[in-house]
NUTIZA-146532 format. One record per atom (N, C-alpha, C): residue in one letter; atom name; x, y, z. Coordinates in nm, 2 decimals, padded with zeros to 4 digits. Atoms other than C-alpha are relative to their C-alpha. Layout:
! residues N
@rest a atom CA c1 X c2 Y c3 Z
...
//
This chain:
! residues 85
@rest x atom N c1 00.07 c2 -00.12 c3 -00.03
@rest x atom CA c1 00.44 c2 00.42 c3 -01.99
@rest x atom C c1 00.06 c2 00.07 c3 00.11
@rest x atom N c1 -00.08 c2 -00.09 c3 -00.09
@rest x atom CA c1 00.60 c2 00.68 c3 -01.77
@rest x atom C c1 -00.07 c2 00.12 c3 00.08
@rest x atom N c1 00.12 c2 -00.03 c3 -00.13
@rest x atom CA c1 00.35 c2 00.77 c3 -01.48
@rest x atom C c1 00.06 c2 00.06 c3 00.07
@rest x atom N c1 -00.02 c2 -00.05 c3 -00.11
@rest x atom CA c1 00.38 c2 01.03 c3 -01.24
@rest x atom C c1 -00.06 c2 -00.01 c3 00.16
@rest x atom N c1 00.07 c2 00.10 c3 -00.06
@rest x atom CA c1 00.35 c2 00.83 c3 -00.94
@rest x atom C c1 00.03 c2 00.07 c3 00.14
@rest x atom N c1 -00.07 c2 -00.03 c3 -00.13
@rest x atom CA c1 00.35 c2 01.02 c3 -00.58
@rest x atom C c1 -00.11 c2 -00.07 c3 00.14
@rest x atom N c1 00.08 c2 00.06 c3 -00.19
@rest x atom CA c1 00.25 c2 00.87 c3 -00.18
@rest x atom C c1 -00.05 c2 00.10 c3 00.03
@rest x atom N c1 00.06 c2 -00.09 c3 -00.16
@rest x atom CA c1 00.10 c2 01.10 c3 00.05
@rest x atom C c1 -00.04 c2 -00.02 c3 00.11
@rest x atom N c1 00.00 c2 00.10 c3 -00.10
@rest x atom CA c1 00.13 c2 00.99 c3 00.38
@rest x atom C c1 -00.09 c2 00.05 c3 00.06
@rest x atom N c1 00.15 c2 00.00 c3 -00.07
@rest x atom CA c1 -00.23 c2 00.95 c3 00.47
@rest x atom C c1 -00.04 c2 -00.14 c3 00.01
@rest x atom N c1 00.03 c2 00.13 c3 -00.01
@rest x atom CA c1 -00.17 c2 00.57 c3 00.51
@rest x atom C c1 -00.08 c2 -00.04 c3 00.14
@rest x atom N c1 00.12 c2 00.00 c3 -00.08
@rest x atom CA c1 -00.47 c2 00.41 c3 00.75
@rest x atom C c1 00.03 c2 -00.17 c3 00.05
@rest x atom N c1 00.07 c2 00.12 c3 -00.04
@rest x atom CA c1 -00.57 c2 00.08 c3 00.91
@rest x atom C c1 -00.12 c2 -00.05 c3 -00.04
@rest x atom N c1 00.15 c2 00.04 c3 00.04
@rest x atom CA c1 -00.88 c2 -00.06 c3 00.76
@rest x atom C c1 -00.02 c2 -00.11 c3 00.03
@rest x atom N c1 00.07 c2 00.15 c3 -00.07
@rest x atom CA c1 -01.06 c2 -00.31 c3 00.98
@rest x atom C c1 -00.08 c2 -00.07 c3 -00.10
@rest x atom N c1 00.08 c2 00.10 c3 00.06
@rest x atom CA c1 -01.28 c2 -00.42 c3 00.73
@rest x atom C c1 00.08 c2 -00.04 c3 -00.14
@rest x atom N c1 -00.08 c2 00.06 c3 00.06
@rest x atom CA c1 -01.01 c2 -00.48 c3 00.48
@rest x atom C c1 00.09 c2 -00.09 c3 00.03
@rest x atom N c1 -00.11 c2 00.00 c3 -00.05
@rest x atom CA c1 -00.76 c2 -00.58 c3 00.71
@rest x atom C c1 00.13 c2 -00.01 c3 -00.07
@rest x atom N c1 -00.14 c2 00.01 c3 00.05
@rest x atom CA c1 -00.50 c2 -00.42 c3 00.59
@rest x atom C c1 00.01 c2 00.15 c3 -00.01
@rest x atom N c1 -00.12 c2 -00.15 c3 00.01
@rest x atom CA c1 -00.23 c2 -00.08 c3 00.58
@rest x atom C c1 -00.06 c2 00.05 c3 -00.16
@rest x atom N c1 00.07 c2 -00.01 c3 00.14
@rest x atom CA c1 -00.45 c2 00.11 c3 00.28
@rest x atom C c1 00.10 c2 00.16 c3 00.00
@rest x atom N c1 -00.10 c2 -00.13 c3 00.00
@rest x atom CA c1 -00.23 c2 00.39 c3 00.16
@rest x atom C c1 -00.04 c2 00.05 c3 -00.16
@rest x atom N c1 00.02 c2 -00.04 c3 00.14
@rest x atom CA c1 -00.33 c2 00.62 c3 -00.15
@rest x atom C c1 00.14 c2 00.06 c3 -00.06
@rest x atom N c1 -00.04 c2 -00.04 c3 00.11
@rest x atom CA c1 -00.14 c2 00.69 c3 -00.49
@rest x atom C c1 -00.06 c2 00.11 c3 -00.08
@rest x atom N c1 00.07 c2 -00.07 c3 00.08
@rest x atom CA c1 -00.18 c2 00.99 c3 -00.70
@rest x atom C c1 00.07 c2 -00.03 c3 -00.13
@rest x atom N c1 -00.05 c2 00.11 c3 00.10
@rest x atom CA c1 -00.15 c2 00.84 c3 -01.02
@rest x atom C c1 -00.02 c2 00.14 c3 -00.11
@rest x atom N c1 00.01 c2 -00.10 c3 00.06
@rest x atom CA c1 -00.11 c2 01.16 c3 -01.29
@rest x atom C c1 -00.11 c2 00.08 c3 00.06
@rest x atom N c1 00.13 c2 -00.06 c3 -00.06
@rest x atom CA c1 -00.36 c2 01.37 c3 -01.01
@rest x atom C c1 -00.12 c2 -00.14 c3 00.02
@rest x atom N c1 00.09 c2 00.11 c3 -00.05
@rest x atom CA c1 -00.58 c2 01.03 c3 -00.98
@rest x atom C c1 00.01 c2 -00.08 c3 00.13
@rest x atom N c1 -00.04 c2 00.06 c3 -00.08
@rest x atom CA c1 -00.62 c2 00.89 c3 -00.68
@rest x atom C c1 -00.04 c2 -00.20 c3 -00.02
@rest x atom N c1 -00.02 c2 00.09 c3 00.05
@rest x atom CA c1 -00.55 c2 00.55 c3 -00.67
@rest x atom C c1 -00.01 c2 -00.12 c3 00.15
@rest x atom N c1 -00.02 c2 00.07 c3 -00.16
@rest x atom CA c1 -00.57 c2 00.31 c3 -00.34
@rest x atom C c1 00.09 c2 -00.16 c3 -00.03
@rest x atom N c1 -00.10 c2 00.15 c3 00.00
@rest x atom CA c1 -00.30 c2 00.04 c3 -00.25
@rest x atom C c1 -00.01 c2 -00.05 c3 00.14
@rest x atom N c1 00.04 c2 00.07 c3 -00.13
@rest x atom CA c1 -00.31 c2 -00.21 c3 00.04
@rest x atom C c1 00.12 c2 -00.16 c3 00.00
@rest x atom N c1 -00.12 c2 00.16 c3 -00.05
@rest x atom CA c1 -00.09 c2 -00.48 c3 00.25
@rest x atom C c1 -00.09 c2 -00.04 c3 00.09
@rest x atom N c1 00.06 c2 00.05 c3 -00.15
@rest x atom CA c1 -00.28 c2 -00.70 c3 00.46
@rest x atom C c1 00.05 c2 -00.05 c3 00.08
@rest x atom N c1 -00.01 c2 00.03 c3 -00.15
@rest x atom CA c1 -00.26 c2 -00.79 c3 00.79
@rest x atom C c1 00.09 c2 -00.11 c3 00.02
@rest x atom N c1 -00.13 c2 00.11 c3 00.04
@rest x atom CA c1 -00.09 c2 -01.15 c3 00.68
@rest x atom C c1 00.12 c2 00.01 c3 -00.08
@rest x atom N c1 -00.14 c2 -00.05 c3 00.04
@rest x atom CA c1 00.16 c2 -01.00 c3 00.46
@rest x atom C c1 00.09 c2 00.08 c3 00.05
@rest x atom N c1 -00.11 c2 -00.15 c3 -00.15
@rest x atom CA c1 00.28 c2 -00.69 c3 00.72
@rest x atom C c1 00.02 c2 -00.16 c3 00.07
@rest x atom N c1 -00.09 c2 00.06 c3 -00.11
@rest x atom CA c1 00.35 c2 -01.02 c3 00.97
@rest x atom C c1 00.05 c2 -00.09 c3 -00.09
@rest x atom N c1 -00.08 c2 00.09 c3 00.07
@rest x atom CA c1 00.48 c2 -01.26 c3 00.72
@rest x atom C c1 00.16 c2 00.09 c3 -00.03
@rest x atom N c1 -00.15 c2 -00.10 c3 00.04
@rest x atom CA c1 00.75 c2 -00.95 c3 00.61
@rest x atom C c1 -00.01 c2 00.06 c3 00.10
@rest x atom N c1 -00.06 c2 -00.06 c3 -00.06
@rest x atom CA c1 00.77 c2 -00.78 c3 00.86
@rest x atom C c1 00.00 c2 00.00 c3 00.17
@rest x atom N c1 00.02 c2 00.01 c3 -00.12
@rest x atom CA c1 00.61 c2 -00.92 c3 01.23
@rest x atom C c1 -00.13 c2 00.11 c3 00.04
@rest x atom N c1 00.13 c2 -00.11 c3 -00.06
@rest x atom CA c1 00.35 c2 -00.71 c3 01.45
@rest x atom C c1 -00.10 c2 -00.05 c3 00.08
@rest x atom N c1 00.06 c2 00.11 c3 -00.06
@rest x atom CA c1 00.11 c2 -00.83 c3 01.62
@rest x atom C c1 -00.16 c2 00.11 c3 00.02
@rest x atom N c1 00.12 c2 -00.07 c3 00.02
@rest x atom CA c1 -00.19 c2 -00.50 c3 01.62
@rest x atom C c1 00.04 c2 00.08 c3 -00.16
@rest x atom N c1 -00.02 c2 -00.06 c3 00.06
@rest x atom CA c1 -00.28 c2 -00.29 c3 01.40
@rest x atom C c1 00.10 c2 00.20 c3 -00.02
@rest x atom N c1 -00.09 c2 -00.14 c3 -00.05
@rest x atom CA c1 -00.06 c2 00.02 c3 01.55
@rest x atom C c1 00.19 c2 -00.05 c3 -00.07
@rest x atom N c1 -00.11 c2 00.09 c3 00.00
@rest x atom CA c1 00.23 c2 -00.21 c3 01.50
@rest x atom C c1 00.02 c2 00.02 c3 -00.16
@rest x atom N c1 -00.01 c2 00.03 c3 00.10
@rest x atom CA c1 00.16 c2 -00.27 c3 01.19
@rest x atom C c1 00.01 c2 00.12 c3 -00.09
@rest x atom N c1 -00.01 c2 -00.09 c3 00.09
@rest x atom CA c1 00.14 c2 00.11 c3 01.07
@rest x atom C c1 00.12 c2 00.07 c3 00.07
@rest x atom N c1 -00.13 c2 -00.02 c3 00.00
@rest x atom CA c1 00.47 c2 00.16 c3 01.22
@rest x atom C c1 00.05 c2 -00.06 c3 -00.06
@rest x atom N c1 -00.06 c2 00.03 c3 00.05
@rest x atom CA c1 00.62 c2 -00.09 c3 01.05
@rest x atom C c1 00.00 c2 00.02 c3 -00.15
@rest x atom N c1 00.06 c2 -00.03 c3 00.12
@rest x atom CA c1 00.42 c2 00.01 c3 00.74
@rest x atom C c1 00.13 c2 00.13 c3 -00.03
@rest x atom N c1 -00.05 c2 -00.14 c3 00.00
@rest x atom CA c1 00.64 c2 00.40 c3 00.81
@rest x atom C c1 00.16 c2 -00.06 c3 00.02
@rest x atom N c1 -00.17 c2 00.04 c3 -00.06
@rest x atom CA c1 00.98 c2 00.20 c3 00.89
@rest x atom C c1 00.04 c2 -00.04 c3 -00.17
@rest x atom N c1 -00.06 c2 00.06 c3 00.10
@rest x atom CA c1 00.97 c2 00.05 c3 00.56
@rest x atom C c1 -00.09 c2 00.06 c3 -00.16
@rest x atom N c1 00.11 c2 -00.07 c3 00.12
@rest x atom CA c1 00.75 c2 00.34 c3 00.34
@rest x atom C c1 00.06 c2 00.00 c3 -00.12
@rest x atom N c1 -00.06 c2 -00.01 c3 00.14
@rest x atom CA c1 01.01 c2 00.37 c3 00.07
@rest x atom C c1 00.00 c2 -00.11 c3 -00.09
@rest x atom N c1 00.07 c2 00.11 c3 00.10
@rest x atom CA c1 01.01 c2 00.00 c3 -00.04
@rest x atom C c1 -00.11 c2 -00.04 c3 -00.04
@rest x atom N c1 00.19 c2 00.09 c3 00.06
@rest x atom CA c1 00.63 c2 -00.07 c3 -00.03
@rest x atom C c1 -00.02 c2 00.10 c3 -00.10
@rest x atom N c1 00.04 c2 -00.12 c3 00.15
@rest x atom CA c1 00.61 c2 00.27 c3 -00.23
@rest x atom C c1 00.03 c2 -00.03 c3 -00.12
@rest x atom N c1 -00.10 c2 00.01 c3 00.13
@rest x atom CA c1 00.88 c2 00.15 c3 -00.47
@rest x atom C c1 -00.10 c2 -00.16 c3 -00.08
@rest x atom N c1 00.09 c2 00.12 c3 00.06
@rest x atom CA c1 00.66 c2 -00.21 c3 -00.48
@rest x atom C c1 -00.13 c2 00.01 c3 -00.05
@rest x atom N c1 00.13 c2 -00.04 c3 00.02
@rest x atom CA c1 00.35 c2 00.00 c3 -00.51
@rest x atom C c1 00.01 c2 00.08 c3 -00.14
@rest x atom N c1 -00.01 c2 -00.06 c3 00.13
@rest x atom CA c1 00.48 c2 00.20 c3 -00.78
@rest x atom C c1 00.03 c2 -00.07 c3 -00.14
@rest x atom N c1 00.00 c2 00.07 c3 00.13
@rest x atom CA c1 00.57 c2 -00.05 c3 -01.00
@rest x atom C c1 -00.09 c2 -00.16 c3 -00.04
@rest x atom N c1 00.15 c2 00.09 c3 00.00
@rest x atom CA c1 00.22 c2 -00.30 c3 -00.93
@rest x atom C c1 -00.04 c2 00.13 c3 -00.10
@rest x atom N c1 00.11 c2 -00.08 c3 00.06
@rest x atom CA c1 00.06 c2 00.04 c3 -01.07
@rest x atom C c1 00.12 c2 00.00 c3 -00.12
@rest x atom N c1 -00.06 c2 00.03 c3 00.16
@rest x atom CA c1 00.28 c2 00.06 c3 -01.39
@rest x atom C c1 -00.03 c2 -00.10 c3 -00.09
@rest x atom N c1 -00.02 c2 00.19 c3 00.07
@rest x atom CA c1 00.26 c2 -00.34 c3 -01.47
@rest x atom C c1 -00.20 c2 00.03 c3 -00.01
@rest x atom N c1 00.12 c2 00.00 c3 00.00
@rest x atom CA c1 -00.15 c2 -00.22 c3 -01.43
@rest x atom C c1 -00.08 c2 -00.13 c3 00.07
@rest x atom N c1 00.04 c2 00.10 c3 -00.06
@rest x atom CA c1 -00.20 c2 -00.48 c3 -01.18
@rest x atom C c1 -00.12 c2 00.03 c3 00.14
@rest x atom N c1 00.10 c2 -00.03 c3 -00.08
@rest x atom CA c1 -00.50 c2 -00.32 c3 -01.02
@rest x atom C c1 -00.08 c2 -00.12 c3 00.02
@rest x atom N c1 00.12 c2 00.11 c3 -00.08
@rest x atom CA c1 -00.79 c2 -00.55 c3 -00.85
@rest x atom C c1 -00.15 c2 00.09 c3 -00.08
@rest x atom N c1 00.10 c2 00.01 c3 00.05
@rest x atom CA c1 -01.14 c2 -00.55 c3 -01.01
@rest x atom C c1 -00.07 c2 00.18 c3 00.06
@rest x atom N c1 00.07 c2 -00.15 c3 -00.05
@rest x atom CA c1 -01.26 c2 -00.25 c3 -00.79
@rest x atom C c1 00.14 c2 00.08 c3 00.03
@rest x atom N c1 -00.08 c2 -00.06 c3 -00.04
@rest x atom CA c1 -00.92 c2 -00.09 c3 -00.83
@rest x atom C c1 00.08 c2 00.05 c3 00.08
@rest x atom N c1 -00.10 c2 -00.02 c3 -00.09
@rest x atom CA c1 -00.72 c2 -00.15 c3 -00.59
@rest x atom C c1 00.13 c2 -00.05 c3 -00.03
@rest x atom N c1 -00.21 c2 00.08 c3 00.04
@rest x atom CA c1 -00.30 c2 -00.21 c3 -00.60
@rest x atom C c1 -00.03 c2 -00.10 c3 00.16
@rest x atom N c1 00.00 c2 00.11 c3 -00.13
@rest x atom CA c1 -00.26 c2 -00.54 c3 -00.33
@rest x atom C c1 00.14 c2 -00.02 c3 00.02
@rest x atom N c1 -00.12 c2 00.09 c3 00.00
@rest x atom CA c1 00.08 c2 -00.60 c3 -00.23
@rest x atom C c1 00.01 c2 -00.18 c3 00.06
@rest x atom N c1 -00.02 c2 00.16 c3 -00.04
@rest x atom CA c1 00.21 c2 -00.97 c3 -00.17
@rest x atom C c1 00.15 c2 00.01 c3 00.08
//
């Protein structure tokens, strides 16, 4: 399926997720994807959450590129969310 898949960098901190939530507009749909708090320091270190949305901006093009193809494979979460690992 050949999706038009774009970021818009309005990625956030979400304390009650914990985790870097960053939306997809998935053909005009918006779409929410997320890294949590244990996966930013497993890949990448950090230690708050400020940390963590720089390193989120240091490395935006591969989570996009990991984010864009979770949403292809349709590997949303029950209340539709993309999760990275």
């Amino acid at each position: 399926m050949n999706q038009a898949i774009q970021f818009p960098d309005r990625e956030h901190w979400d304390d009650n997720q914990c985790a870097v939530c960053f939306p997809a507009l998935v053909q005009g749909m918006q779409l929410m994807c997320a890294i949590r708090r244990e996966t930013m320091i497993a890949r990448f270190g950090g230690e708050t959450p400020q940390a963590w949305l720089a390193l989120f901006q240091e490395n935006r093009w591969d989570l996009e590129e990991e984010a864009s193809d979770l949403i292809r494979d349709q590997q949303e979460d029950n209340q539709g969310w993309v999760w990275l690992s």
